[in-house]
py3Dmol code that shows the C-alpha trace and the ligand (Angstrom):
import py3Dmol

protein = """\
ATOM      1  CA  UNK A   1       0.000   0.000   0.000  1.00  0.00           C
ATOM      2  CA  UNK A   2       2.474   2.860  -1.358  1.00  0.00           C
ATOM      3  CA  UNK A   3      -0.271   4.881  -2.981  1.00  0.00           C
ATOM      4  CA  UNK A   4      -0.524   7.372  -0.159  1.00  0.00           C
ATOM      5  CA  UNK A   5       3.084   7.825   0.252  1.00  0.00           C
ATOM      6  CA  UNK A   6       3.280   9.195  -3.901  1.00  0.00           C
ATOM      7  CA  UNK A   7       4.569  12.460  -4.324  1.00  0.00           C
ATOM      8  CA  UNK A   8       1.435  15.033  -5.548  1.00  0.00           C
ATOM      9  CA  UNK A   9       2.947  16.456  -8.769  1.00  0.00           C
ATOM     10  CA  UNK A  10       2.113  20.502  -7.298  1.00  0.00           C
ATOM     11  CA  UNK A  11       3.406  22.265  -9.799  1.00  0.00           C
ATOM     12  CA  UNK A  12       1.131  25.597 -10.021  1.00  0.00           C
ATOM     13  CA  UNK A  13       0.994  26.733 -14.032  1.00  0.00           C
ATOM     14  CA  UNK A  14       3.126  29.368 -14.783  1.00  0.00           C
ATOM     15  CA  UNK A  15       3.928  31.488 -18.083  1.00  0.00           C
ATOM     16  CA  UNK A  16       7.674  30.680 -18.617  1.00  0.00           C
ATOM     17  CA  UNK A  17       9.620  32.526 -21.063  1.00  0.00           C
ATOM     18  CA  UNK A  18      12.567  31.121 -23.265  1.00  0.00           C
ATOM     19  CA  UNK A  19      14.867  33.231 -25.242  1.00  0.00           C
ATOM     20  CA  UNK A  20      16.679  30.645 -27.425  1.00  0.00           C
ATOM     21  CA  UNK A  21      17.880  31.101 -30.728  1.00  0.00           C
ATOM     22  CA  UNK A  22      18.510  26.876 -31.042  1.00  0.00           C
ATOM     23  CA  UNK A  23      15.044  25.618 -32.206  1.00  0.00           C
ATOM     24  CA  UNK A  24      15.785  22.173 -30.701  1.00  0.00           C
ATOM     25  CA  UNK A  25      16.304  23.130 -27.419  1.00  0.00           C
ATOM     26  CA  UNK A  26      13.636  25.494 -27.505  1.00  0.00           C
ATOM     27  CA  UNK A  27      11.046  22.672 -28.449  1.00  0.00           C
ATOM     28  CA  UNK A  28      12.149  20.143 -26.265  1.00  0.00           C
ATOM     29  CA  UNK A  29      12.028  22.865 -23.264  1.00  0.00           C
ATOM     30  CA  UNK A  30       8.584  23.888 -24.309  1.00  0.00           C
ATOM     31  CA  UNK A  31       7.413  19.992 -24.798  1.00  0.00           C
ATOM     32  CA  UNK A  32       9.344  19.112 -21.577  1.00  0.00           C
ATOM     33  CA  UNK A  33       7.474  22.157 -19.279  1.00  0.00           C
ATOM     34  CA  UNK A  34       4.188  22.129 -21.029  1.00  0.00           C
ATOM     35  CA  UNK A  35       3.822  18.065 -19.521  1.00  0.00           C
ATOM     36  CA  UNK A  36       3.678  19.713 -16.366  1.00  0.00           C
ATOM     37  CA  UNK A  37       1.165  22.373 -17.170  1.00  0.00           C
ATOM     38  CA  UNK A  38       3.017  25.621 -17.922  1.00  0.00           C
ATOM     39  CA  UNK A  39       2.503  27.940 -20.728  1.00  0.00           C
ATOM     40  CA  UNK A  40       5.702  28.057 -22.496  1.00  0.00           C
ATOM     41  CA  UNK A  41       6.389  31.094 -25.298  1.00  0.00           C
ATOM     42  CA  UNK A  42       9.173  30.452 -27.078  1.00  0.00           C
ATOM     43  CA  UNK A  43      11.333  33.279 -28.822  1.00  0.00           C
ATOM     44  CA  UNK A  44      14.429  32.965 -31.112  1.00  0.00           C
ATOM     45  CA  UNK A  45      15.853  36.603 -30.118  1.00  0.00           C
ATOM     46  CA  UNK A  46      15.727  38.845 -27.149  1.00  0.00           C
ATOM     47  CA  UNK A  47      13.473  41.470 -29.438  1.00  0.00           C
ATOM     48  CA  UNK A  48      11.177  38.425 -29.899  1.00  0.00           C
ATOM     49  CA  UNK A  49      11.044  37.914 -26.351  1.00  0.00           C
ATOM     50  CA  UNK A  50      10.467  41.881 -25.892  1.00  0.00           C
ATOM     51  CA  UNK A  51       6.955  41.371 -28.322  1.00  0.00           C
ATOM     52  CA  UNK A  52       5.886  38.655 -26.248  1.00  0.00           C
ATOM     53  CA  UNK A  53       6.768  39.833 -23.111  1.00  0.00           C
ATOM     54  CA  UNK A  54       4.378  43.328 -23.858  1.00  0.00           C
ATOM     55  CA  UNK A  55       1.615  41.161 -24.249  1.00  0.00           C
ATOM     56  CA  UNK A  56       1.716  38.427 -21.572  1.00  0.00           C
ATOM     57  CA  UNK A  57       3.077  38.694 -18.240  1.00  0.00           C
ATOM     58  CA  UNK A  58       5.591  36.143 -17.631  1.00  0.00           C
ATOM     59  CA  UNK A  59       6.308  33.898 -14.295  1.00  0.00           C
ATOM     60  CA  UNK A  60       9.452  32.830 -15.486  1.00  0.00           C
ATOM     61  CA  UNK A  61      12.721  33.140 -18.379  1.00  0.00           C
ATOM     62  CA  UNK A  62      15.134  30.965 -19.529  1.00  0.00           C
ATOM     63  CA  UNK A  63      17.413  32.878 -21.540  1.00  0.00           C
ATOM     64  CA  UNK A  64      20.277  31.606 -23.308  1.00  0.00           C
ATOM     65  CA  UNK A  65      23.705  33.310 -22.913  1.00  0.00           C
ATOM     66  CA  UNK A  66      24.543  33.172 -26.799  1.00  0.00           C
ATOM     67  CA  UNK A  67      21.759  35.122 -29.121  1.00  0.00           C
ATOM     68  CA  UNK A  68      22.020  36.931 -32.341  1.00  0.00           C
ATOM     69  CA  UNK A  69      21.221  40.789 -32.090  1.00  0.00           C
ATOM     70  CA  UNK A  70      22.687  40.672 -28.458  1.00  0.00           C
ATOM     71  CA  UNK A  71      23.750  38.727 -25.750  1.00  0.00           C
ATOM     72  CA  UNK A  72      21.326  37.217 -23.091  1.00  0.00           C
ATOM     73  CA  UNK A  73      23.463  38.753 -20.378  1.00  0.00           C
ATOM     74  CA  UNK A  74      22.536  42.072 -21.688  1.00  0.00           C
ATOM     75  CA  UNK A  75      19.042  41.361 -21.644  1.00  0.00           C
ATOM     76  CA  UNK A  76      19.282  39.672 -18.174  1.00  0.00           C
ATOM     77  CA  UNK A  77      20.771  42.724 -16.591  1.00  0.00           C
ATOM     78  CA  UNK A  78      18.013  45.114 -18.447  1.00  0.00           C
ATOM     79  CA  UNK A  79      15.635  43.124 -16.873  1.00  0.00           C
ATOM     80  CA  UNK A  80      16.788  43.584 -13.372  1.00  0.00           C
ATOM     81  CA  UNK A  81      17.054  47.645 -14.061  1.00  0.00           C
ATOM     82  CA  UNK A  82      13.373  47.388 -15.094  1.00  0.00           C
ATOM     83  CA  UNK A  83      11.113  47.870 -12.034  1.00  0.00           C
ATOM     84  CA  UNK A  84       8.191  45.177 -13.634  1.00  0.00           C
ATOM     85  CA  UNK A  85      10.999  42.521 -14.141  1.00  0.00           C
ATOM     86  CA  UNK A  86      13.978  43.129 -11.103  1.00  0.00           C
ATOM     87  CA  UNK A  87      12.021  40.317  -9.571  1.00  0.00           C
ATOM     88  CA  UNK A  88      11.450  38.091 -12.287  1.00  0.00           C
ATOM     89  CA  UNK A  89      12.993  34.482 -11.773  1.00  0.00           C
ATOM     90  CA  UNK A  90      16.056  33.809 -14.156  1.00  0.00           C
ATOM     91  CA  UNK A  91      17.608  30.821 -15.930  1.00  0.00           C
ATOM     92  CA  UNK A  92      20.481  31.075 -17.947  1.00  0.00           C
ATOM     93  CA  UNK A  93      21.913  28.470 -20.227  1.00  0.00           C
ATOM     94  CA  UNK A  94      25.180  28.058 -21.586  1.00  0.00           C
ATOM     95  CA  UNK A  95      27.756  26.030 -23.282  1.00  0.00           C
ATOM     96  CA  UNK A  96      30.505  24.396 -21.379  1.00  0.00           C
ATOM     97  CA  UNK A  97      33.151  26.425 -23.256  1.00  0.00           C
ATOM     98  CA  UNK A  98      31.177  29.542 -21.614  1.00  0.00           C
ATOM     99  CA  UNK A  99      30.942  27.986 -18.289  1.00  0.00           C
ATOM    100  CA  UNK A 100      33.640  29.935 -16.933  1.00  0.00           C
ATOM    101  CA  UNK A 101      31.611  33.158 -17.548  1.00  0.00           C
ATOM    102  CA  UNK A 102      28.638  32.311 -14.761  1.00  0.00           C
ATOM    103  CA  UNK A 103      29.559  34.338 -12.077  1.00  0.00           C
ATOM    104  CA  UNK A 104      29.372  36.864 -14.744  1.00  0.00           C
ATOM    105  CA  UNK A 105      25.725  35.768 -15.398  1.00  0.00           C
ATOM    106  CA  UNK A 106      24.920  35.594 -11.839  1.00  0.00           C
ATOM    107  CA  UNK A 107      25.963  38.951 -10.685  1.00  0.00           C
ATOM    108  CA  UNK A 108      24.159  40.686 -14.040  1.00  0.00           C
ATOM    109  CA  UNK A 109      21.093  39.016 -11.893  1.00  0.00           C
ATOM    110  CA  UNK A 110      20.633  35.476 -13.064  1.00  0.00           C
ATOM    111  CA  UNK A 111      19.067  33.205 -10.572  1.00  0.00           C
ATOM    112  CA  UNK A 112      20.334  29.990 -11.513  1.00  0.00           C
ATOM    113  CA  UNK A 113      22.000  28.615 -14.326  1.00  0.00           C
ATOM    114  CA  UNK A 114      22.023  25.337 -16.471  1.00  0.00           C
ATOM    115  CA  UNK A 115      25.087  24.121 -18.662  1.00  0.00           C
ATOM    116  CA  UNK A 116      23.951  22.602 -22.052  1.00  0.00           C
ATOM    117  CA  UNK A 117      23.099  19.760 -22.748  1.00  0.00           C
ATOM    118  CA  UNK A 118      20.900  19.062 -19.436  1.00  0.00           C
ATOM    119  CA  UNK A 119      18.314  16.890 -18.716  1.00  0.00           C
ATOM    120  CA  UNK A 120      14.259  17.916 -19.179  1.00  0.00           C
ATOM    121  CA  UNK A 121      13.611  16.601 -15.690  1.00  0.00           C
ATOM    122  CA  UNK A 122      16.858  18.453 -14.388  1.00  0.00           C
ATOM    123  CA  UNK A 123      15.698  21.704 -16.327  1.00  0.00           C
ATOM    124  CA  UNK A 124      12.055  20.790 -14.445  1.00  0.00           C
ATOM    125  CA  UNK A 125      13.078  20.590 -10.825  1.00  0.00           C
ATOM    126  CA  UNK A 126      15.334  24.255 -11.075  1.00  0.00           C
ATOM    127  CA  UNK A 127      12.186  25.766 -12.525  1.00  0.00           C
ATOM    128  CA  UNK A 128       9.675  24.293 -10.144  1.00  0.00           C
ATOM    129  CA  UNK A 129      12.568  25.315  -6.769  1.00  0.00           C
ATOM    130  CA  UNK A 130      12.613  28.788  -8.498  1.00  0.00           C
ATOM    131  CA  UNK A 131       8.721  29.415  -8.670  1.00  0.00           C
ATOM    132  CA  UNK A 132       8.452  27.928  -5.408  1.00  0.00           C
ATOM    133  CA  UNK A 133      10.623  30.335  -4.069  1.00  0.00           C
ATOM    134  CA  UNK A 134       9.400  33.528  -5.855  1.00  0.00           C
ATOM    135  CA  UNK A 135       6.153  32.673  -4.513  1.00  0.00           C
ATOM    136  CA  UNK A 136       7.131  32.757  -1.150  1.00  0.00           C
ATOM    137  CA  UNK A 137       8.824  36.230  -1.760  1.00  0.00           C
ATOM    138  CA  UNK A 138       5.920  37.460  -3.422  1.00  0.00           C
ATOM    139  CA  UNK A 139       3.966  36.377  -0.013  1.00  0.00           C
ATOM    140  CA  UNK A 140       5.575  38.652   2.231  1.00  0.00           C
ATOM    141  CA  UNK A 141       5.505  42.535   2.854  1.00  0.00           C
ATOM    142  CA  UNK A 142       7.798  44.736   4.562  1.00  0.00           C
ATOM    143  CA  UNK A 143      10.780  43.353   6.834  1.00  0.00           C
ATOM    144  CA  UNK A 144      11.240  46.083   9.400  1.00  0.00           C
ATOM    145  CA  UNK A 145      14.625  45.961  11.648  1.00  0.00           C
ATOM    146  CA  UNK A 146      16.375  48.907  13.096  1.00  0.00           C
ATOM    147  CA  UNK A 147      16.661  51.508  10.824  1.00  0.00           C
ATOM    148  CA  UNK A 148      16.186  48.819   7.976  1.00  0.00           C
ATOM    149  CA  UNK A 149      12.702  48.487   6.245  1.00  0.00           C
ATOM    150  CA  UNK A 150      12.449  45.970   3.343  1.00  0.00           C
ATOM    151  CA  UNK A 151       9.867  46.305   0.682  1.00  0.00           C
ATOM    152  CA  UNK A 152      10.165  42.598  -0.690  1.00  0.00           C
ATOM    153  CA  UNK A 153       7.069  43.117  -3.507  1.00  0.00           C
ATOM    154  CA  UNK A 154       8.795  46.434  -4.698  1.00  0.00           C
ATOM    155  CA  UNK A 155      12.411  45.387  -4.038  1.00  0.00           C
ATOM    156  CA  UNK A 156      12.952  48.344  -2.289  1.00  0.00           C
ATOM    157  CA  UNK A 157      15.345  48.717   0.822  1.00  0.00           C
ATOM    158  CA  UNK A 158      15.227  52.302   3.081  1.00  0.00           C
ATOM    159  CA  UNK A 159      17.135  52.919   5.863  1.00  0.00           C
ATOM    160  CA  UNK A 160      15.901  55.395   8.536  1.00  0.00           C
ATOM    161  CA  UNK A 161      13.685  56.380   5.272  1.00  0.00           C
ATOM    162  CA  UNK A 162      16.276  56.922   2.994  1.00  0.00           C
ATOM    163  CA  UNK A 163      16.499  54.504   0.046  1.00  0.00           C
ATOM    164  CA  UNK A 164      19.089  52.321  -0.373  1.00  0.00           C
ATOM    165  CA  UNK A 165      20.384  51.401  -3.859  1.00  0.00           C
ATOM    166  CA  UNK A 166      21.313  47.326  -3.782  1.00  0.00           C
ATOM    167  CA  UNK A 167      22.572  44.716  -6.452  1.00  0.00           C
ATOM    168  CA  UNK A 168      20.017  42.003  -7.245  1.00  0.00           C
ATOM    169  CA  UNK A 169      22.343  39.102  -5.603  1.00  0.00           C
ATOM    170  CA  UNK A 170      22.719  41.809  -2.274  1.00  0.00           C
ATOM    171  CA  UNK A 171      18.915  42.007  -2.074  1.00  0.00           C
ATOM    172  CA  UNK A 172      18.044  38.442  -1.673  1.00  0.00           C
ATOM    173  CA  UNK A 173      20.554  37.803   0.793  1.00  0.00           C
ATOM    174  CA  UNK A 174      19.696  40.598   2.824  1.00  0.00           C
ATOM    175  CA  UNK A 175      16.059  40.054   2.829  1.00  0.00           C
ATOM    176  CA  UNK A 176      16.946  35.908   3.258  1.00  0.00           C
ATOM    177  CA  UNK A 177      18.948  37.510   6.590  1.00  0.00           C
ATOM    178  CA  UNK A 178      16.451  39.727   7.429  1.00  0.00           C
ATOM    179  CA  UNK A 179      13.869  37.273   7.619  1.00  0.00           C
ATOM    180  CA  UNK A 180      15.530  34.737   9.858  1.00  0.00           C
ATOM    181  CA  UNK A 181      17.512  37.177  12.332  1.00  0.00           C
ATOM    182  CA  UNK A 182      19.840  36.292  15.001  1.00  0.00           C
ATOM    183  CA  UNK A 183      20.999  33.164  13.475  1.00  0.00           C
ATOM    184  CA  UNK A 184      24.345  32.066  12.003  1.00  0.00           C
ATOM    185  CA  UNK A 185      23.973  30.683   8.595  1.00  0.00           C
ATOM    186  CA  UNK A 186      27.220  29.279   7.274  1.00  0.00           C
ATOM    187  CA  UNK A 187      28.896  30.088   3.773  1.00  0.00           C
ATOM    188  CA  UNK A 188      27.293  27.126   2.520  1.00  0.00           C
ATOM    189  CA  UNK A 189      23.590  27.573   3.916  1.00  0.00           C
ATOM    190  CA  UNK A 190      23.324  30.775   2.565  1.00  0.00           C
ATOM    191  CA  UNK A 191      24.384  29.661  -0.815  1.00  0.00           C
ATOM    192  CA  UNK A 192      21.717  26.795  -0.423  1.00  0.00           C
ATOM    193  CA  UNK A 193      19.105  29.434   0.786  1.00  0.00           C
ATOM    194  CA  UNK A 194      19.873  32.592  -1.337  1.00  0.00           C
ATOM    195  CA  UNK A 195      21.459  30.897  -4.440  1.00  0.00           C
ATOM    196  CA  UNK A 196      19.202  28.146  -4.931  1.00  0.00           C
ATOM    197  CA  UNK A 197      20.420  24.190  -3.839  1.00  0.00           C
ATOM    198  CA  UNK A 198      22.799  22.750  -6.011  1.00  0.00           C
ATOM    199  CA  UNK A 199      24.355  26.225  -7.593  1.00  0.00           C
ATOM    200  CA  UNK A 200      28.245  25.541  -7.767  1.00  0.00           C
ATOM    201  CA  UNK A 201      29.338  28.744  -7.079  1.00  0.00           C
ATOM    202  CA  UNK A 202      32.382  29.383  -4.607  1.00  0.00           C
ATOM    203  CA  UNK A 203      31.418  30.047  -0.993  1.00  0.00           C
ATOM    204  CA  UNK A 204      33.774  32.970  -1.694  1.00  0.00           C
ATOM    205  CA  UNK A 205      31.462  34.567  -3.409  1.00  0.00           C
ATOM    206  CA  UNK A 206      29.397  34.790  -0.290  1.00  0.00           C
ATOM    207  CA  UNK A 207      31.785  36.996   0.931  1.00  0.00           C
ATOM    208  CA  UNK A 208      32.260  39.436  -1.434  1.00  0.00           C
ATOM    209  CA  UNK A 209      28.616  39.587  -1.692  1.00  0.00           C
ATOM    210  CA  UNK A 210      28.357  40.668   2.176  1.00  0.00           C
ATOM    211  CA  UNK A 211      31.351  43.105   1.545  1.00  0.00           C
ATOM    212  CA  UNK A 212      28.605  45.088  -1.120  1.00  0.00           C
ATOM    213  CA  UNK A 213      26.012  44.392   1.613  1.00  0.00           C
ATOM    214  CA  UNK A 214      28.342  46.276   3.783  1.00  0.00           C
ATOM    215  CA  UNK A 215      29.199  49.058   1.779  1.00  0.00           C
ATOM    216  CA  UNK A 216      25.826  49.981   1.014  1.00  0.00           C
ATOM    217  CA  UNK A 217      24.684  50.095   4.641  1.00  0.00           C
ATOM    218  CA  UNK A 218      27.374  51.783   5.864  1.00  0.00           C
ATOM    219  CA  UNK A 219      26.797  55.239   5.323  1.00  0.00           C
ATOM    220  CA  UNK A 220      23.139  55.001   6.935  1.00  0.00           C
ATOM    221  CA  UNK A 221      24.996  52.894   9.775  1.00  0.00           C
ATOM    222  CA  UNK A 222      23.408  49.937   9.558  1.00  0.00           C
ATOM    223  CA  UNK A 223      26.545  47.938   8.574  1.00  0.00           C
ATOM    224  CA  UNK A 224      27.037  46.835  11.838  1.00  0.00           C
ATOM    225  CA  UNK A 225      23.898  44.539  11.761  1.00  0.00           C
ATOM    226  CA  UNK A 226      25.443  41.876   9.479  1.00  0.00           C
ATOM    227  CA  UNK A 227      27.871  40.172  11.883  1.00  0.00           C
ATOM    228  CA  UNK A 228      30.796  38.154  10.551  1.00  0.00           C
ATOM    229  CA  UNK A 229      30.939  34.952  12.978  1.00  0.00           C
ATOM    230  CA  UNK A 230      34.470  33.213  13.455  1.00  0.00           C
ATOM    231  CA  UNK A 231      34.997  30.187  11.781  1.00  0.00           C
ATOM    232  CA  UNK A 232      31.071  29.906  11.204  1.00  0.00           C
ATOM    233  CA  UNK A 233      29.371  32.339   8.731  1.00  0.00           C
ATOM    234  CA  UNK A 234      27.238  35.801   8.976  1.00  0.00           C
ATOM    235  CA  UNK A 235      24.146  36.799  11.272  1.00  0.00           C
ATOM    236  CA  UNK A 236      21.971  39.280  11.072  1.00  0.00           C
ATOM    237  CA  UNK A 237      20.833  41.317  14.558  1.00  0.00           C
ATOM    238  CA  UNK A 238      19.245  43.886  15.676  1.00  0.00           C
ATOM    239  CA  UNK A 239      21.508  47.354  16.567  1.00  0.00           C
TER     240      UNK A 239
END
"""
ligand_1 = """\
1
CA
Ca 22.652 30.352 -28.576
"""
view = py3Dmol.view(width=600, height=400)
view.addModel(protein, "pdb")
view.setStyle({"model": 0}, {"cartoon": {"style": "trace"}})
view.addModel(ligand_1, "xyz")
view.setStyle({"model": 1}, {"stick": {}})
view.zoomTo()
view.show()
């Protein structure tokens, strides 16, 4: 008697974006998401994806790093200046020979990346932990702490009602820290919980991530609540 014990497929239908200028992939990616009930609209170009985009408003985008008429890291990092997409979730896909370039395509605000060729059910479980997780963000309001006040739904950040400019990458991880304060989350952890599980990025990059955080919040003095811990990782507390 297993029946009960079968995962419910709860995938909620989303309109997912790709920007792809390889039909193949682009049909298997629609073929693969549309099994699971999503809308895909495919595009061959970034001013394809523009038309589309002005007519439907999209959950999701996989955008490939390679496309004619411009790269998709352009696109990805005019999408994160644009107040209606800053908080749209991001997939990037590249070759192995561009592999090397990710961070690159992380910090122009890429949520997650996949290196060709991948697997539909691999390309499936990133998109499905990605929704998942800008649902959750889309749940909450306003973090207040200190002088800090967090506008998750307009990705806004003021500090004793000043605004704050922030990176995409320093926003999450602020407002992942800001919503679980006074506890030490290791280099690793916050990779898991800001990044997305199974990114391989260097825990490095953690740090020079805080080390933005920093710099921002420093003039309004607010630095000072991001605390490194020795040996362990970063917590956020109160002033
Ligand atoms: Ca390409």
């Amino acid at each position: 008697m297993n029946t009960s014990q079968q995962t419910k497929n709860t995938d909620m239908p989303a309109h997912i974006l790709t920007v792809e200028d390889e039909a193949a992939i682009r049909d298997m990616v629609k073929f693969a998401l549309e099994r699971h009930g999503h809308s895909v609209h495919n595009s061959g170009s970034v001013s394809e994806a523009r038309h589309l985009m002005a007519t439907q408003e999209m959950d999701l985008a996989i955008v490939d790093w390679m496309l004619p008429g411009g790269s998709g890291l352009e696109f990805v990092r005019s999408l994160r200046k644009d107040p209606l997409y800053n908080n749209l979730p991001i997939i990037m896909l590249t070759a192995r020979t561009e592999e090397h370039d990710i961070t690159a395509g992380l910090d122009a605000g890429a949520d997650d990346y996949l290196t060709k060729p991948f697997s539909p059910r691999e390309l499936h479980s990133r998109i499905k932990a990605l929704l998942r997780r800008s649902r959750d963000f889309k749940g909450d309001a306003t973090i207040v702490h200190g002088p800090l006040s967090l506008d998750i739904a307009a990705h806004r950040l003021t500090a004793n009602g000043e605004e704050v400019t922030l990176g995409h990458t320093e926003f999450k991880l602020l407002s992942f820290l800001m919503k679980n304060p006074d506890r030490v989350y290791s280099r690793t952890q916050l990779l898991d919980h800001v990044w997305g599980p199974g990114t391989f990025i260097e825990e490095r990059t953690v740090d020079v991530h805080i080390l933005r955080l920093r710099k921002s919040l420093k003039p309004h003095g607010a630095d000072s609540m991001l605390d490194t811990v020795r040996g362990a990782g970063y917590r956020f507390t109160h002033l």
